[in-house]
C-alpha positions in Angstrom: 93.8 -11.8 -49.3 97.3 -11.1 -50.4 98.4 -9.9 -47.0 97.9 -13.4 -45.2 100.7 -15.3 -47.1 102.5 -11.9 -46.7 102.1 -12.0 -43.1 103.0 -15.6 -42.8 106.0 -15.4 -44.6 106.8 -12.6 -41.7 105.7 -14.9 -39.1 107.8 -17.8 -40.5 111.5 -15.7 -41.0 111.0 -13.8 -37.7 110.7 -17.1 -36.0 113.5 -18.5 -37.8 116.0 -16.0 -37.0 114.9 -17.2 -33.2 115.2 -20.6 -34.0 118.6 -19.6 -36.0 120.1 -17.5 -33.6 120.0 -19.8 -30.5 120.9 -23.0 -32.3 124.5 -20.6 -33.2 124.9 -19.2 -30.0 124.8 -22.8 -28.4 126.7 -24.3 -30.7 129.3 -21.5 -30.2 129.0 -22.3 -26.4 129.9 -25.7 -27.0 132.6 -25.9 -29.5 134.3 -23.7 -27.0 133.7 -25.3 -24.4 134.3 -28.8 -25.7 137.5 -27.3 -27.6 139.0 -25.3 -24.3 138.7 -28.6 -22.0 141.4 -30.9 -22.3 143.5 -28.0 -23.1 143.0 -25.9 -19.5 142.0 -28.1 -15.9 139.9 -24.6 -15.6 136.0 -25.1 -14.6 135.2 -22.3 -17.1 134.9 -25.4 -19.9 132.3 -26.8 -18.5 130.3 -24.0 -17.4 130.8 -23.0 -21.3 129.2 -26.7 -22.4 126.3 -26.2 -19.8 125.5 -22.8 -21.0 125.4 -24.4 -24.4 122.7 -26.8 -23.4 120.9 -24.8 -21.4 120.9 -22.3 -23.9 119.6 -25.3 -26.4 117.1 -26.4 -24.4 115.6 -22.9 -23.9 115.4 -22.0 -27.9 112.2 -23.8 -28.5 110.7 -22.3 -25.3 111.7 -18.8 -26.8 110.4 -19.5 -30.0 106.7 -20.2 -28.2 107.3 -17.0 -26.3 108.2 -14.8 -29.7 105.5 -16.4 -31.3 102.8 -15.7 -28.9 104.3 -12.0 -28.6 103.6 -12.0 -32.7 100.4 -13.1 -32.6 99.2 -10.6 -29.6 100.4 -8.0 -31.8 98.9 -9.2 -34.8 95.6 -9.6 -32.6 95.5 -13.5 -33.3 94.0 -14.3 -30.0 93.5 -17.8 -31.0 96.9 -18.7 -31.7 98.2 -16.3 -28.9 96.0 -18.6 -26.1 97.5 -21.8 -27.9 100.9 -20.5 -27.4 100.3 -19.9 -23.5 98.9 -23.5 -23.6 102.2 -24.2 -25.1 103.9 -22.1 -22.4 101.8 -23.0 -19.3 102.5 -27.0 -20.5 106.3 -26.5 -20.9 106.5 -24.7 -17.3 104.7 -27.6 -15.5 107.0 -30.3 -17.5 110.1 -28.2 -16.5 108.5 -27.5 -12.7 107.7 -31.1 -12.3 110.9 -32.2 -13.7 112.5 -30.2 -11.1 110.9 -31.5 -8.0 111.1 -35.4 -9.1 
């Protein structure tokens, strides 16, 4: 029994570092982006800020994707079919979003 808060806790910081990790590397994206624009007429500015919010917008759907990974290696099969649920759900929103 003292192994499940144990692996939890594991659960928890791995997907934080994910959660961690994109939030910096978009907000990276942008400042530079946002910082670089009026300075230079250059399109690179832009595709800097995009990157950023793509890269925003795709750190939840990573998080589902590490956690589901976790919990197929952990044998959680439960919470490893909810994550696909998760998955398969975001994938229609995004496909559907895309042909509207």
């Amino acid at each position: 029994m003292n192994q499940e808060p144990a692996k939890i806790m594991t659960i928890e910081s791995i997907l934080a570092r994910v959660l961690r990790l994109g939030s910096i590397i978009a907000g990276v994206l942008l400042a530079i982006g946002l910082s670089t624009m009026p300075l230079t007429g250059a399109p690179y500015p832009r595709r800097l800020i995009m990157a950023g919010l793509i890269t925003l917008l795709l750190t939840p759907v990573l998080r589902v994707l590490v956690a589901g990974v976790v919990f197929v290696k952990e044998r959680d099969w439960l919470f490893a079919l909810f994550c696909l649920v998760v998955l398969c759900a975001l994938t229609a929103g995004v496909t559907l979003g895309l042909v509207v």
